[in-house]
C-alpha positions in Angstrom: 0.0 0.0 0.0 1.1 3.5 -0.2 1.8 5.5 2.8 3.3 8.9 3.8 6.0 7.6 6.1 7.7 10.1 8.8 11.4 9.2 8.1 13.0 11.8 11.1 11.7 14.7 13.0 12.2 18.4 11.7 9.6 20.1 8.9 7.4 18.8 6.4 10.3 17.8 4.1 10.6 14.5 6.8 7.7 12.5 4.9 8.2 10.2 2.4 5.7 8.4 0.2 6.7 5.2 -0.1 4.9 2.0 -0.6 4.9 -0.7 2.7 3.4 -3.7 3.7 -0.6 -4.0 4.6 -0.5 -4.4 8.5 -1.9 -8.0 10.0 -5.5 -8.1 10.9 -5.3 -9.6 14.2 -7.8 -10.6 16.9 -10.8 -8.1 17.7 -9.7 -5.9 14.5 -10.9 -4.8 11.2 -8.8 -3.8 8.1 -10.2 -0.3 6.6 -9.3 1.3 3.4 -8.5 4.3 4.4 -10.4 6.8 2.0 -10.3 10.2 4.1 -7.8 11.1 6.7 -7.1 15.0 8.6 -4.1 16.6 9.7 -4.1 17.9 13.3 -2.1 20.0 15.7 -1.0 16.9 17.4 0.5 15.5 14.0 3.1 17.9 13.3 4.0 18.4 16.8 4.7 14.9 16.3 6.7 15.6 13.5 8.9 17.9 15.0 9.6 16.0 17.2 7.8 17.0 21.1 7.0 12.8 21.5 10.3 11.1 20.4 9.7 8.1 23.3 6.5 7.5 21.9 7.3 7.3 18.0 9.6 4.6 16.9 11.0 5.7 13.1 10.5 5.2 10.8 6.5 5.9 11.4 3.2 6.5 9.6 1.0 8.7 11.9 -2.3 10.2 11.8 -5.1 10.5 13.8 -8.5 10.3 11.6 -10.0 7.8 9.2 -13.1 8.0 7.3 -13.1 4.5 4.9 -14.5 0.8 4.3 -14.2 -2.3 6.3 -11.8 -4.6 3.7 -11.4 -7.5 6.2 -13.0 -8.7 9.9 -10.5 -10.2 12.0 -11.4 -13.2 14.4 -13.6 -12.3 17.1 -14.8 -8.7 15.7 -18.3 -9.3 15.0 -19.8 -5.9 14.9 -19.1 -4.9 11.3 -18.9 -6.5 8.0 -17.1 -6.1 5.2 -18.2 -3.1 3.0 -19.0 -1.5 6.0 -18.1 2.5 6.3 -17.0 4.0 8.9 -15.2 6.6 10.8 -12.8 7.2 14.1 -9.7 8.0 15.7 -6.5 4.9 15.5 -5.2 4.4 18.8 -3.0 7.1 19.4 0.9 6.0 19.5 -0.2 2.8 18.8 1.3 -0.2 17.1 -0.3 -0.4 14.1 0.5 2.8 12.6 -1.6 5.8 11.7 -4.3 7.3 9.2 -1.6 8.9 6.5 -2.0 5.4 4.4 -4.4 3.4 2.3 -5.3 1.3 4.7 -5.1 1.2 8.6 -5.6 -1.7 11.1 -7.8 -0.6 14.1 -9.1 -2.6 16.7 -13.4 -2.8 16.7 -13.9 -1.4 19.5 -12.8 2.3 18.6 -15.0 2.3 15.5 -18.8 3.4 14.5 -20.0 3.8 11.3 -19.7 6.8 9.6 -22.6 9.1 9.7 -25.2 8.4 6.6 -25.4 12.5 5.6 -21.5 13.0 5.7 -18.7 12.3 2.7 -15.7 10.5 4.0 -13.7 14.3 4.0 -16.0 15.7 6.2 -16.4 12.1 8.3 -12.5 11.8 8.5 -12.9 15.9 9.6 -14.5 15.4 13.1 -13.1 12.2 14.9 -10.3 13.9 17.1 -10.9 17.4 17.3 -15.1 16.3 18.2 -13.9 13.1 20.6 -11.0 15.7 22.2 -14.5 18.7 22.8 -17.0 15.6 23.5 -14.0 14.8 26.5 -13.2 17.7 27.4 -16.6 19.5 27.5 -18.8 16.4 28.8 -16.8 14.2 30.5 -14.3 16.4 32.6 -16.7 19.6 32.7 -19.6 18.2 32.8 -21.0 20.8 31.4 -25.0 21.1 31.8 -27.7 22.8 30.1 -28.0 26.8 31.2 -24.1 26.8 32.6 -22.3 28.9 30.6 -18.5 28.2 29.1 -15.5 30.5 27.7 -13.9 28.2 24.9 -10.6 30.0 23.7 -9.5 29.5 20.5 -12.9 29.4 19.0 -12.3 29.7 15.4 -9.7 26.3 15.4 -10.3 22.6 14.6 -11.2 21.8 18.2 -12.8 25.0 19.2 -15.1 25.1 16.5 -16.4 22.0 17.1 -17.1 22.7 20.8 -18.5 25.8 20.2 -21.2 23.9 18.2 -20.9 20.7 21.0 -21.9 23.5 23.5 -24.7 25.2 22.2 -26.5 21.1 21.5 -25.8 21.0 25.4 -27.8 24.2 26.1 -24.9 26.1 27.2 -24.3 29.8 26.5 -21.3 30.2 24.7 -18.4 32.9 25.4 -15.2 32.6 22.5 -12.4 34.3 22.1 -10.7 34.8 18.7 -9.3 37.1 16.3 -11.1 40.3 14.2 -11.4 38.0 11.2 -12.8 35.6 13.0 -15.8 37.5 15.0 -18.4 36.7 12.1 -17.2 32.8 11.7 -17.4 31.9 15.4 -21.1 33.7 15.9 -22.3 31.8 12.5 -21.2 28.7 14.7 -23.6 29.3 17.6 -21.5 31.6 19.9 -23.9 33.5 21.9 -20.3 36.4 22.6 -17.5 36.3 21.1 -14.3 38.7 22.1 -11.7 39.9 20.3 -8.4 39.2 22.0 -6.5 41.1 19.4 -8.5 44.4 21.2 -10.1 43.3 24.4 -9.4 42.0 27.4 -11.3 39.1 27.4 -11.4 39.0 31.4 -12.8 42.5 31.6 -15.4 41.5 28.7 -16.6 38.4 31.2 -16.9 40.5 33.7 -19.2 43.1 32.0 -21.0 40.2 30.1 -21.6 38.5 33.0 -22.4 41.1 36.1 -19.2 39.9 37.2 -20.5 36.2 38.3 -18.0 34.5 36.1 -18.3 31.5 33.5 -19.0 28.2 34.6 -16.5 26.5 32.6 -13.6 27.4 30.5 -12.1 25.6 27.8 -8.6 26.5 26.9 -7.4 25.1 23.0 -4.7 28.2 23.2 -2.0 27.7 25.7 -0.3 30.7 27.2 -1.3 32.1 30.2 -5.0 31.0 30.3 -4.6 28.7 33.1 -3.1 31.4 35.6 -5.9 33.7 34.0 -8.8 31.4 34.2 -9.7 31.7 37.8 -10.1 35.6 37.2 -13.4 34.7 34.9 -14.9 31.5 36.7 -17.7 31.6 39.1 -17.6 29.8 41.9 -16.2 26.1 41.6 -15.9 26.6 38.2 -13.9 24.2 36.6 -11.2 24.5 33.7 -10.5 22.3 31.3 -7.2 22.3 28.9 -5.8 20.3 25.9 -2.7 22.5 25.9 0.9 21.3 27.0 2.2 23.4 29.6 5.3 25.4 27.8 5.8 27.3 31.1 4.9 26.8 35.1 1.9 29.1 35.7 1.1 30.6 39.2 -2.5 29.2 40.3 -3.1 30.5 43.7 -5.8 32.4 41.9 -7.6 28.8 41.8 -8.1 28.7 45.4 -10.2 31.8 45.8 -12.9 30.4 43.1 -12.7 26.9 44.8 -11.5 25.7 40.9 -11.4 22.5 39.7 -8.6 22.1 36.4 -8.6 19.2 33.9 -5.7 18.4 31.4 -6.8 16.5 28.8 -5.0 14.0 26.2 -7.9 12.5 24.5 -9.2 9.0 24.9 -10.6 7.1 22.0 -13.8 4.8 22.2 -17.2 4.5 20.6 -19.4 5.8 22.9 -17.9 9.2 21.9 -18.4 8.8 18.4 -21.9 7.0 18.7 -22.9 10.2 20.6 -21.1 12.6 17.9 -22.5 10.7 14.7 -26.1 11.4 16.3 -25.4 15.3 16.5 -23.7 14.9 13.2 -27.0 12.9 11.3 -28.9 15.9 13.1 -27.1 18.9 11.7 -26.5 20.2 15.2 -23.0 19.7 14.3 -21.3 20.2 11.0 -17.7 19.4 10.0 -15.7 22.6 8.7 -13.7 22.2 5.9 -10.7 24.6 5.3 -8.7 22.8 2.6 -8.3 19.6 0.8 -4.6 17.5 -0.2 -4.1 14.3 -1.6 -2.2 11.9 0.0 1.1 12.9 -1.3 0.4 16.4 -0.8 0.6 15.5 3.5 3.6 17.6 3.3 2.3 20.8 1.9 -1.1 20.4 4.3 1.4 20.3 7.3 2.9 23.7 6.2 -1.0 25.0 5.5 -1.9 24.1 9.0 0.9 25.6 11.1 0.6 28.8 9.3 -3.4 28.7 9.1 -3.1 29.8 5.4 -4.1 28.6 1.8 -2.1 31.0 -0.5 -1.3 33.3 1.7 -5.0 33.4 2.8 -6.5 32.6 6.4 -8.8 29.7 6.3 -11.3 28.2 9.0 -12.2 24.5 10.0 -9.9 21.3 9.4 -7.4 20.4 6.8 -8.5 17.1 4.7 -7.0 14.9 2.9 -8.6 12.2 0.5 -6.8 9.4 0.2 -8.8 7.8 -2.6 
């Protein structure tokens, strides 16, 4: 099969296409023809290099399929072949990633793919809506009438949860850039604050009466954690997917009685059973920024870390169809 194989870490230039041997179908697994994958934030961090323990080279890596069941291993009895379906490949693990024609996942992790989607928009939602569904349901536990700051609202993740929020009866609060105000409030966002402009703790405040958010969702980084307690009610709870780059000073925490949650995201069905649902309902749609082939992986790397598509600034997720 052909693959995209990571050959060292450093830039784009580290892929390779090259063709390699179909992995074994082994107990509990299905082999799928990979016909839509994503790139994510976690794949070129990956390529650089921030999880060398983790990646034996030479690699293939990715993090979404959308495809066809070719083969049912012994004991997987929950799909056929011919089959289509979508989800995340175990993260680090053996069997390789999504940037390939075909990827061996165990059943367990897999649904079939939403009936009103095309395998690019399938292959658009599985990490960035299991990391929100995570983040926003099970560690927040967000209910319907709290409300939630999601920062970063105009990315992969944060435009997902934005969406993910609103189905959950939450009122929204995003921050983002001036080009993004229009996107993020097309997407359900009840405020959304410029953080090019505004201080988005002052804004809260005056939004709010001062009471505070009851969640906040940090896709950003920076100094939101330290920040957070400063726009959080009362045992509010915070909820991050962001590496910590620098130690933050928290004592602010105490004061709001806050609860944090640092989130590397956990793949199963349940998620996607519950995200295929909102998906077949239109209460969340995939976003589509730009589309490669598969030997283009390289150049959707360099589209993604600079959030452009000749020289223009794009929103949603960058695809790639593998077909």
């Amino acid at each position: 099969m052909k693959a995209i194989v990571l050959k060292k870490f450093g830039g784009p230039d580290s892929f390779e296409l090259q063709e390699v041997a179909v992995p074994e179908v082994g107990a509990g697994e299905l082999l799928v023809r990979v016909l839509a994958t994503a790139i994510n934030p976690l794949d070129y961090q990956i390529r650089r290099g921030d999880y060398p323990a983790y990646v034996p080279l030479p690699a293939v890596i990715g993090h979404d399929v959308s495809g066809v069941v070719e083969k049912v291993g012994p004991g997987a009895a929950d799909f056929a072949v011919g089959d289509e379906v979508f989800y995340t490949p175990q993260i680090f693990g053996p069997k390789g990633g999504s940037y390939a024609q075909y990827n061996v996942v165990a059943e367990a992790l897999v649904t079939r793919k939403p009936a009103n989607l095309t395998h690019e928009e399938a292959a658009s939602t599985t990490l960035v809506g299991g990391t929100a569904w995570e983040a926003l349901v099970t560690r927040a536990r967000l209910q319907p009438a709290e409300s939630v700051l999601i920062h970063g609202g105009a990315g992969g993740v944060g435009s997902i949860a934005i969406q993910l929020a609103k189905a959950m009866g939450a009122t929204v609060f995003t921050t983002c850039k001036t080009g993004d105000l229009a996107f993020v409030r097309e997407l359900g966002a009840d405020h959304a604050i410029d953080f090019t402009s505004q201080d988005y703790v002052q804004e809260i405040a005056n939004l709010t009466g001062k009471k505070g958010v009851n969640v906040v969702f940090d896709t950003i980084g920076g100094t939101t954690l330290s920040q957070s307690p400063h726009v959080l009610s009362d045992a509010g709870r915070v909820v991050s997917i962001v590496d910590l780059a620098t130690p933050q000073n928290l004592v602010a925490a105490w004061g709001v009685n806050a609860e944090y949650h640092f989130v590397f995201t956990r793949q199963n069905r349940g998620k996607l059973l519950a995200l295929k649902t909102l998906l077949e309902s239109g209460r969340i749609r995939p976003i589509i920024g730009a589309t490669f082939s598969l030997d283009q992986i390289p150049q959707a790397h360099t589209v993604l870390e600079r959030r452009e598509v000749d020289g223009k600034p794009f929103h949603g997720k960058v695809v790639i169809s593998v077909a």
